[in-house]
TORZADO-206644 format. One line per field, with one value per residue: residue number from 1; x, y, z of N, C-alpha, C, O, CB in turn. Coordinates in pm, 1 decimal, decimal comma. Each point is the difference from the previous one (the first is absolute). Glycine has a CB too. Layout:
k = NUM	...
n.xx = X	...
n.yy = Y	...
n.zz = Z	...
ca.xx = X	...
ca.yy = Y	...
ca.zz = Z	...
c.xx = X	...
c.yy = Y	...
c.zz = Z	...
o.xx = X	...
o.yy = Y	...
o.zz = Z	...
cb.xx = X	...
cb.yy = Y	...
cb.zz = Z	...
***
This chain:
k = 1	2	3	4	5	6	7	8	9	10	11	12	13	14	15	16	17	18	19	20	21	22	23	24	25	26	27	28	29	30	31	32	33	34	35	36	37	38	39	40	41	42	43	44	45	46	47	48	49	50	51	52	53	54	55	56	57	58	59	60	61	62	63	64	65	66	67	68	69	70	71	72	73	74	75	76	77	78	79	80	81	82	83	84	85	86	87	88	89	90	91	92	93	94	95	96	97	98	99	100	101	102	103	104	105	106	107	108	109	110	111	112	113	114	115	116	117	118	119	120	121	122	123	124	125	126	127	128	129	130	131	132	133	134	135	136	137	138
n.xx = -13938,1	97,2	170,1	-257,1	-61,6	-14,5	-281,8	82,1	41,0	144,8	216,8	166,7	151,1	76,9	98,2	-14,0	214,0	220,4	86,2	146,9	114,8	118,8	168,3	146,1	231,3	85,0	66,0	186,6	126,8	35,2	220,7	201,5	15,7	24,0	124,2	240,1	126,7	-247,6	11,8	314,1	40,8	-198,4	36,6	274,9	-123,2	-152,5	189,2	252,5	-233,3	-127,8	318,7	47,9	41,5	-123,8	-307,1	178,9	-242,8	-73,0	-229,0	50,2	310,6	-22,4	-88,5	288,0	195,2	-164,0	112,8	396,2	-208,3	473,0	-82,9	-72,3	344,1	59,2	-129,0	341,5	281,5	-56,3	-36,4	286,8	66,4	-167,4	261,8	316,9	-102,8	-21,5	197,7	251,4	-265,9	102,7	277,9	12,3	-186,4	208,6	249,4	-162,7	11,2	298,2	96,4	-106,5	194,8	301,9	-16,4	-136,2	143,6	120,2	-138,7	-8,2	421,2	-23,5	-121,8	301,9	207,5	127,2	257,7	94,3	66,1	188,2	-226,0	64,7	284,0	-70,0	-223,1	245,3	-202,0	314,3	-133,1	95,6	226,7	-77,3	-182,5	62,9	197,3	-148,6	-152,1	237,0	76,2	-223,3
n.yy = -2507,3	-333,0	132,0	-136,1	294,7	74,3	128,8	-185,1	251,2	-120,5	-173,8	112,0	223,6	-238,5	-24,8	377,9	-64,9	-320,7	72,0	189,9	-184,8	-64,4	315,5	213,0	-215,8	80,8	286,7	-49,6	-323,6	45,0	296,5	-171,2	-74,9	349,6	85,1	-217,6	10,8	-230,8	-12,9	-0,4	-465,3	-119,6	150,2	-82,4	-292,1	-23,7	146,9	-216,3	-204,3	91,6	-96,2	-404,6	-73,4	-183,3	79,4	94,6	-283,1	138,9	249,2	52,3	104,9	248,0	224,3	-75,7	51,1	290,0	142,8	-16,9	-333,8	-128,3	-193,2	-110,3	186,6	291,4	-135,9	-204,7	282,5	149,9	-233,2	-32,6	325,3	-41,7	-239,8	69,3	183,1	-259,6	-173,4	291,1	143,8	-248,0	2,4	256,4	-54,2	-152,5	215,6	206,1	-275,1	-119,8	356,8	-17,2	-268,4	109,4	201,3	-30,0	-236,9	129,4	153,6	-205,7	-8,5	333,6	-25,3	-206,5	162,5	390,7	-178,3	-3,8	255,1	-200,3	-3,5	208,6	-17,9	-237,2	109,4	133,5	-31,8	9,5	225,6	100,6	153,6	301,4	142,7	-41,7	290,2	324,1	32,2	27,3	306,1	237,9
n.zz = 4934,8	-76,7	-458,5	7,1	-21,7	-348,6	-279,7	-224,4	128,5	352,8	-216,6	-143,3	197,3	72,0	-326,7	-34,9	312,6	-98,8	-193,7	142,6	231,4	-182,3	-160,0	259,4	-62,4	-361,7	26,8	274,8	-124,3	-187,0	212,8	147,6	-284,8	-52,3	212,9	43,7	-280,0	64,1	-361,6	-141,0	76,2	-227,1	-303,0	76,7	118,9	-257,1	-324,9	124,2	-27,7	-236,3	-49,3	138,6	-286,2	148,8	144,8	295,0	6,6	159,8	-123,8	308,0	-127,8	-194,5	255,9	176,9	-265,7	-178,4	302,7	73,5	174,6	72,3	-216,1	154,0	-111,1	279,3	333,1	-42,3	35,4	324,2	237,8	-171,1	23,7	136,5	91,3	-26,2	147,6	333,2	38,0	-191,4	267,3	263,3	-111,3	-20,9	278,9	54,0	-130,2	199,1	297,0	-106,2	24,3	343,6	164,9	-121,0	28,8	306,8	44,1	-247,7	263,4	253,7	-131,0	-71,3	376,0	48,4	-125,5	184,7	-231,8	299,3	-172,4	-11,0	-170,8	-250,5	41,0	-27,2	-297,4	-152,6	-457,8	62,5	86,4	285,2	37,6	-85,9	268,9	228,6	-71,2	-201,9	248,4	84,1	-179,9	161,5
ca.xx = -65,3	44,8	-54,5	-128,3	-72,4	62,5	-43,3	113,0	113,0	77,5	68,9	39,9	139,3	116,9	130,2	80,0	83,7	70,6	80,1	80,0	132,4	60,2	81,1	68,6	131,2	90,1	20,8	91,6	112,7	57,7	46,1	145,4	127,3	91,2	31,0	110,3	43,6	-24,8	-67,5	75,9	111,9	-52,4	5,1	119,9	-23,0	-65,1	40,1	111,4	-36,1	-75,7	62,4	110,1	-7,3	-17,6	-62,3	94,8	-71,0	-33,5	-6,2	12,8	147,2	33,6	-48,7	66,2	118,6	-44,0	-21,7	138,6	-61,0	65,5	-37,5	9,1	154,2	65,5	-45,4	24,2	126,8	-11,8	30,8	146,3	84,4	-66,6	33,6	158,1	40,9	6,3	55,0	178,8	-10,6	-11,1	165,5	94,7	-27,3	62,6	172,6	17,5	16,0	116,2	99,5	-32,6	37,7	109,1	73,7	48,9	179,2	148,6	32,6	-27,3	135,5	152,2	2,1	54,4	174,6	24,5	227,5	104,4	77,5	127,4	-63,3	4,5	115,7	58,0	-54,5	61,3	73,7	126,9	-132,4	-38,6	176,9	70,8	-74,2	29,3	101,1	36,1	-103,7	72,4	125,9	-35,2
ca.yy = -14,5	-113,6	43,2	-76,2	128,6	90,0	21,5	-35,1	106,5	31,5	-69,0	16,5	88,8	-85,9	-61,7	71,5	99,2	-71,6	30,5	140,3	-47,4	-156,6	28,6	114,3	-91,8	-31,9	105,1	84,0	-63,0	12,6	76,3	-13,6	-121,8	90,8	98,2	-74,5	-49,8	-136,4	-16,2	78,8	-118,5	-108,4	-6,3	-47,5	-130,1	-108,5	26,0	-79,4	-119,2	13,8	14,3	-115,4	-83,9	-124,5	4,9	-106,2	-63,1	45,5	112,6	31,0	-8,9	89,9	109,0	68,6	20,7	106,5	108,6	-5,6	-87,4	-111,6	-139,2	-120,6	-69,8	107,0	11,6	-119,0	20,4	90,6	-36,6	-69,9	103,4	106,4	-109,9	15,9	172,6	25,6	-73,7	78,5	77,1	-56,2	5,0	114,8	43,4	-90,5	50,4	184,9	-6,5	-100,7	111,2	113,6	-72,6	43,5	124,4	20,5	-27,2	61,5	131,1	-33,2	-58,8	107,5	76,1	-122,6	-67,0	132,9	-29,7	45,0	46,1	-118,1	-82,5	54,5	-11,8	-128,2	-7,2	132,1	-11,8	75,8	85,8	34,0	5,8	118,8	100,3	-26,2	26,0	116,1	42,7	19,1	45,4	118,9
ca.zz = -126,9	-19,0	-97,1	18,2	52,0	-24,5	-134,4	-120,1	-43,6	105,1	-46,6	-104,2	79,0	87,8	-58,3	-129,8	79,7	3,0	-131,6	-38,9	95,2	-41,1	-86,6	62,7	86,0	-99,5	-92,3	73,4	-47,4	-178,2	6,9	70,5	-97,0	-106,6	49,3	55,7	-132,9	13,9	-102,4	-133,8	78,2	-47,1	-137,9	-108,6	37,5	-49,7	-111,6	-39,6	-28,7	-171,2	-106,7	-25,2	-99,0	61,5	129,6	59,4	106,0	92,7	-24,5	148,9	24,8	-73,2	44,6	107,1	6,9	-77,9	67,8	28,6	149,4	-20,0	4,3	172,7	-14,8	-1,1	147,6	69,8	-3,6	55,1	169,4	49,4	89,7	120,8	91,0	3,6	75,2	84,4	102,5	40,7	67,4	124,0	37,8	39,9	147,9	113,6	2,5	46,5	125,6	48,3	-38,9	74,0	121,0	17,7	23,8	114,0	54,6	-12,4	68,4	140,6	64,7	-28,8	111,3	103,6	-6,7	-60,5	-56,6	42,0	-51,4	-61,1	-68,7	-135,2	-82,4	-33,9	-100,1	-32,8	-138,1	-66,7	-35,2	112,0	64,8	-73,6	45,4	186,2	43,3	-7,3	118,9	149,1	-34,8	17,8
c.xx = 87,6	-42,8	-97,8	-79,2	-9,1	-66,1	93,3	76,8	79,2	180,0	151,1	90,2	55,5	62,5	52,3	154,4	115,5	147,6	77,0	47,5	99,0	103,1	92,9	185,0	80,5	52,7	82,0	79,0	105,2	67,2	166,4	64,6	44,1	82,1	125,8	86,5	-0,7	-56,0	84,7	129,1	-70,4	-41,2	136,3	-2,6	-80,2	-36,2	141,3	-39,6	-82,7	115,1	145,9	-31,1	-68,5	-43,9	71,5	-133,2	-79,8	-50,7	7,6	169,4	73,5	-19,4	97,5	124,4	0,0	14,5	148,1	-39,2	112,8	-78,8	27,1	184,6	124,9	-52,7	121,6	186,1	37,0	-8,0	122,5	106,7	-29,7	71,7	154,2	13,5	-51,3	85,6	173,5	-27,8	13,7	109,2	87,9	-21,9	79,8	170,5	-12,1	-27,5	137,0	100,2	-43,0	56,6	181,9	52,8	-26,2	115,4	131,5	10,3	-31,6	191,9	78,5	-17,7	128,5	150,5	88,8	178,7	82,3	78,0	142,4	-33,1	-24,7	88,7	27,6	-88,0	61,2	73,0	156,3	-18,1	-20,4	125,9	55,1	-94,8	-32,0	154,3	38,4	-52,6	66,3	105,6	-70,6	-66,4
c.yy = -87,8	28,6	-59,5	116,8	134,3	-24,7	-26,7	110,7	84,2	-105,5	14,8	122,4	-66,8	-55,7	106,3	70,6	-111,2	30,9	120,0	-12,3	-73,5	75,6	155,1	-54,0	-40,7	112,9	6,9	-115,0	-17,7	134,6	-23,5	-79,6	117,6	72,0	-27,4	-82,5	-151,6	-78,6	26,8	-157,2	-109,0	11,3	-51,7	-126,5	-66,4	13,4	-41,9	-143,6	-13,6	-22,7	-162,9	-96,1	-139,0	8,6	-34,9	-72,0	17,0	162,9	102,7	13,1	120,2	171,8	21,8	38,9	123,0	155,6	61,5	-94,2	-147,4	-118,0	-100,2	-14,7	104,0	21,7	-133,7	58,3	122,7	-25,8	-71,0	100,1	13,5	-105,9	-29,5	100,5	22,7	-45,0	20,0	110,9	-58,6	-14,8	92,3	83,8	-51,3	44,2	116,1	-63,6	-78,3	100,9	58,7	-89,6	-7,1	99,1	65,7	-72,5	-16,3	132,6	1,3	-65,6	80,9	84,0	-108,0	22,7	134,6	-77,3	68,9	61,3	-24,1	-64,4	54,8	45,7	-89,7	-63,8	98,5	-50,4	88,5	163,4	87,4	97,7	144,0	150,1	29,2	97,5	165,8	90,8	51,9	110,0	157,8	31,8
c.zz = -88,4	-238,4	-50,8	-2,1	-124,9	-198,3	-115,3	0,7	117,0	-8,8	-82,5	61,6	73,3	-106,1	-106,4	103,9	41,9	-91,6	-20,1	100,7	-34,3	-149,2	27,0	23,9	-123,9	-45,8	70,7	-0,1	-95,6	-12,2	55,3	-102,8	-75,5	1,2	67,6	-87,9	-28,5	-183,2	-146,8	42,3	-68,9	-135,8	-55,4	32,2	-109,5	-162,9	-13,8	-15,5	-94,1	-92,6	49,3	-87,7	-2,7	152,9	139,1	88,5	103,6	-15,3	107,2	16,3	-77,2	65,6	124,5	-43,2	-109,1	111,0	162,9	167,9	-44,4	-28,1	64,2	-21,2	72,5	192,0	52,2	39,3	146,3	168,7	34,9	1,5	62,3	105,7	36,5	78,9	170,6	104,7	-58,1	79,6	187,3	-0,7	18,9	144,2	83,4	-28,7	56,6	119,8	22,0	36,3	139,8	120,7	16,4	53,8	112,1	92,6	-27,4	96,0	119,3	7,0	-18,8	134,9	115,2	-29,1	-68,7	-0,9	60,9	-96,9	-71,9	-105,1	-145,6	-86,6	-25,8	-110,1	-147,8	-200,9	26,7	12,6	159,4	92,4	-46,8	80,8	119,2	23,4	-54,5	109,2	77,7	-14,2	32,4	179,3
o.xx = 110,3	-104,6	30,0	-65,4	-90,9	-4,2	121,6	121,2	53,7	117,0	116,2	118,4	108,8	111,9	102,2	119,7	100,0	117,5	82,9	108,0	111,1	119,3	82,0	108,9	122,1	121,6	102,8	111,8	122,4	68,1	109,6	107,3	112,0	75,7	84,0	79,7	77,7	43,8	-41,6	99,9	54,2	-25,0	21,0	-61,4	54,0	-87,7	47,6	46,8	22,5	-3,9	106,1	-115,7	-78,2	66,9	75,6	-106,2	-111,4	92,7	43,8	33,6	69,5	86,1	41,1	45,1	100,3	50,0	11,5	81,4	-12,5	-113,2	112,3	78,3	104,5	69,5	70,0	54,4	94,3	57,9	49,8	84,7	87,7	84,2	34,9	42,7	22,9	34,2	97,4	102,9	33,8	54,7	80,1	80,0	74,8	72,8	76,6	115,4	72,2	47,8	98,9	89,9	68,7	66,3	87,9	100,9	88,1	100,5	-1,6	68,4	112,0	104,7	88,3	89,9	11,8	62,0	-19,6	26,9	56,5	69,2	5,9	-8,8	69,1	28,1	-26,3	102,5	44,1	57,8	19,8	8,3	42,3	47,1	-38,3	-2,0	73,6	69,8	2,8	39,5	59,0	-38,3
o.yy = 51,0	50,0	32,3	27,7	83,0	-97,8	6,4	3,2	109,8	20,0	-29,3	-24,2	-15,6	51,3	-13,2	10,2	59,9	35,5	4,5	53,3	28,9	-14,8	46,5	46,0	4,8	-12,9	-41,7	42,0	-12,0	-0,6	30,7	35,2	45,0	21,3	88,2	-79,3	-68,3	-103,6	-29,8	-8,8	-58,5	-111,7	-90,7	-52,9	-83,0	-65,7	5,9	-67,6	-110,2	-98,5	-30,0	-41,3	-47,4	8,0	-95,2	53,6	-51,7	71,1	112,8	86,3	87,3	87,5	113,5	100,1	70,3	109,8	93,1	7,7	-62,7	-17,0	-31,8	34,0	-52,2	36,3	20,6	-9,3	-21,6	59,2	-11,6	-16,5	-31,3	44,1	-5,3	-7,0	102,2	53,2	-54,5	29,6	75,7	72,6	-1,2	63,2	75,8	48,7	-1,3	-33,5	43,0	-3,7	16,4	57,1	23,3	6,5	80,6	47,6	-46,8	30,1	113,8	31,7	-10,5	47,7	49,8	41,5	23,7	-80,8	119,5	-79,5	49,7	-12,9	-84,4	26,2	16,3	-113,0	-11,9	-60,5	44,5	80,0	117,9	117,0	84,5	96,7	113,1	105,7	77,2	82,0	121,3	45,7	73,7	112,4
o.zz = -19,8	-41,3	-114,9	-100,5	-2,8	-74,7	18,4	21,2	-15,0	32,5	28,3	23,2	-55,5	-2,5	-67,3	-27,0	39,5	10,4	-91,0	-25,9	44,5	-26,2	-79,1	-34,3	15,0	-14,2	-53,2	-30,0	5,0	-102,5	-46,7	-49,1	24,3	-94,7	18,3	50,0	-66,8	-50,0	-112,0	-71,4	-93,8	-45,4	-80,6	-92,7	-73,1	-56,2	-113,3	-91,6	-50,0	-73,8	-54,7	-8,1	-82,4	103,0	-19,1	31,6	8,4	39,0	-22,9	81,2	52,1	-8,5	24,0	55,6	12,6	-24,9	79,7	92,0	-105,2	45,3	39,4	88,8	39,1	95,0	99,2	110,0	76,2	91,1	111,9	87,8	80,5	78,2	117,9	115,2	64,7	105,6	51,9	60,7	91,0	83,0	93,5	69,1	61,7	86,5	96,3	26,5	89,9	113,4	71,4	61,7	99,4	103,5	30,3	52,0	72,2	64,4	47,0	97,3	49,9	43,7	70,0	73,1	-120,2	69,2	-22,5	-90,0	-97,3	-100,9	-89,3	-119,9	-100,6	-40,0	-119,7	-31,0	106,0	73,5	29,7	37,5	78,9	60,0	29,6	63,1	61,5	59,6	20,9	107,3	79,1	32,6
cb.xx = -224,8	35,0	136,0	126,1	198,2	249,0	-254,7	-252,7	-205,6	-413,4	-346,9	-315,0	-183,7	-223,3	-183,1	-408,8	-306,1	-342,4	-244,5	-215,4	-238,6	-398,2	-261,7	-390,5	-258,2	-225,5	-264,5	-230,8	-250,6	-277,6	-365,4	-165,2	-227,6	-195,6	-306,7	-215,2	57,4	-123,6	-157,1	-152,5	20,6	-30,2	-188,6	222,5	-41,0	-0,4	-213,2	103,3	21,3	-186,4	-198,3	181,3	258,5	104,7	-251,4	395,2	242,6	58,4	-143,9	-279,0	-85,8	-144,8	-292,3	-157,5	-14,9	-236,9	-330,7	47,5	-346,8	267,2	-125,7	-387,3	-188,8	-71,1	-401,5	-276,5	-99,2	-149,6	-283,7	-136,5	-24,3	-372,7	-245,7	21,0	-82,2	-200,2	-346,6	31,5	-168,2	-240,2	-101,9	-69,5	-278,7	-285,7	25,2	-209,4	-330,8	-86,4	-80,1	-314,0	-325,5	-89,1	-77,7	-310,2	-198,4	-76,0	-21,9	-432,0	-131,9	-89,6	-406,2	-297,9	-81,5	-295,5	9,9	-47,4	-205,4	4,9	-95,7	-133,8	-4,6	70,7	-162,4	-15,8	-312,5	-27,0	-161,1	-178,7	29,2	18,8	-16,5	-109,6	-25,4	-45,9	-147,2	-63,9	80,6	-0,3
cb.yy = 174,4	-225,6	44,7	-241,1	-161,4	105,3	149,1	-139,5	-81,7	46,2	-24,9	-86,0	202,8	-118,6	-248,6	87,0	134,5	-164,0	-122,5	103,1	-24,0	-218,2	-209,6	44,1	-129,4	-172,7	143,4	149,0	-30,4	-133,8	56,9	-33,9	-326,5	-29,1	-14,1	79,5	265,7	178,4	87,5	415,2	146,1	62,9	274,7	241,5	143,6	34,8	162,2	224,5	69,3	297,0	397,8	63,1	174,5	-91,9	47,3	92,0	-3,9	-265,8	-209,8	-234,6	-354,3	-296,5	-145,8	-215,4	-323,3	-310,9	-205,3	276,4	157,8	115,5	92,4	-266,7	-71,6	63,9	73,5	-218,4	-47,0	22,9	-14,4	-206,9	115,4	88,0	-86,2	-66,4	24,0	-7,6	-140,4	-66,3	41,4	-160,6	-139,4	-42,5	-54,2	-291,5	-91,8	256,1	-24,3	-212,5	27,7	98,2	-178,2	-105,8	-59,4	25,4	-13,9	-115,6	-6,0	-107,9	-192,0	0,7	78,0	-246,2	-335,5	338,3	-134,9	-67,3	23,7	-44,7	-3,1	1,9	111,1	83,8	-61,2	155,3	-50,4	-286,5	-331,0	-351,1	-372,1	-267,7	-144,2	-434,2	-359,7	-135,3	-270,0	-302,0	-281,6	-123,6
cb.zz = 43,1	418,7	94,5	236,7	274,6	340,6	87,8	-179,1	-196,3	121,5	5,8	-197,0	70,4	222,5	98,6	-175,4	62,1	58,2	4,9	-106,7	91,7	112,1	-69,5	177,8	212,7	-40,8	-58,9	172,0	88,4	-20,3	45,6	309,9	-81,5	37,4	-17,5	132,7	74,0	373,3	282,4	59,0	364,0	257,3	84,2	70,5	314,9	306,9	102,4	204,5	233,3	118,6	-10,5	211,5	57,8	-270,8	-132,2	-11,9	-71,4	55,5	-147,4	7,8	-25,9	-177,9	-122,3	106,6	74,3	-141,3	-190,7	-257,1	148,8	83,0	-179,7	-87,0	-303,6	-432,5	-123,1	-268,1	-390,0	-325,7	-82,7	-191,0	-150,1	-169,0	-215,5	-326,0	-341,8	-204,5	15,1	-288,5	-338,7	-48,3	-187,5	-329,6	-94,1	-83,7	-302,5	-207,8	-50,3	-269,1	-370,7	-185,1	-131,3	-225,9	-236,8	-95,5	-2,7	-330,4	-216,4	-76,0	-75,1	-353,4	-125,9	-84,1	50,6	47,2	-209,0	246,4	228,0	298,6	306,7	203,5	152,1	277,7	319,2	396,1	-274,4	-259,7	-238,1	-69,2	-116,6	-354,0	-193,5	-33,7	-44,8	-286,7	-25,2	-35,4	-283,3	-338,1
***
């Protein structure tokens, strides 16, 4: 049944019942915003921008930065750190593997090259000597 077919006042309920759909979907919208404090946000906003002295330019801009959303210039600053910080994060990476390569083959050559005992006296402080020798006495 095609609406052609269909009586005026068959009509006429279909768009009322619309209508009270339509205005069901707003109402329950206009609830969530209030309820989400969406609406108590965009007043103070657009009563700060009423009460400014000197209109600003961009009023889209004023609203974002009113609502604390960065400005392209703070977005722009933000990818050039993001960007430095990475590539000192890529270097200190590569130095911590270089340390780590080391320090296994310091501790791969201290296993190897073990001191003779002559050999550490003949390194032997004063310091050293004094306390060596009280040692032995006992």
């Amino acid at each position: 049944m095609c609406i052609r077919d269909r009586s005026t006042w068959e009509i006429k309920q279909l768009i009322t019942m619309a209508a009270q759909t339509t205005e069901a979907k707003k109402e329950e919208f206009r609830k969530y915003l209030e309820k989400s404090g969406v609406i108590d946000q965009l007043t103070r906003v657009l009563v700060g921008l009423y009460e400014q002295p000197e209109k600003p330019q961009n009023a889209v801009e004023f609203i974002k930065s009113f609502l604390g959303a960065p400005s392209d210039s703070d977005v722009e600053a933000l990818s050039v750190e993001n960007g430095n910080l990475k590539e000192k994060e890529k270097a200190l990476l590569e130095k911590i593997e270089k340390l780590e390569k080391e320090l296994e083959e310091a501790r791969a050559q201290k296993q190897i090259d073990s001191v003779s005992y002559t050999h550490l006296r003949a390194h032997e402080t004063r310091e050293d000597l004094v306390c060596r020798l009280l040692l032995e006495k006992k």
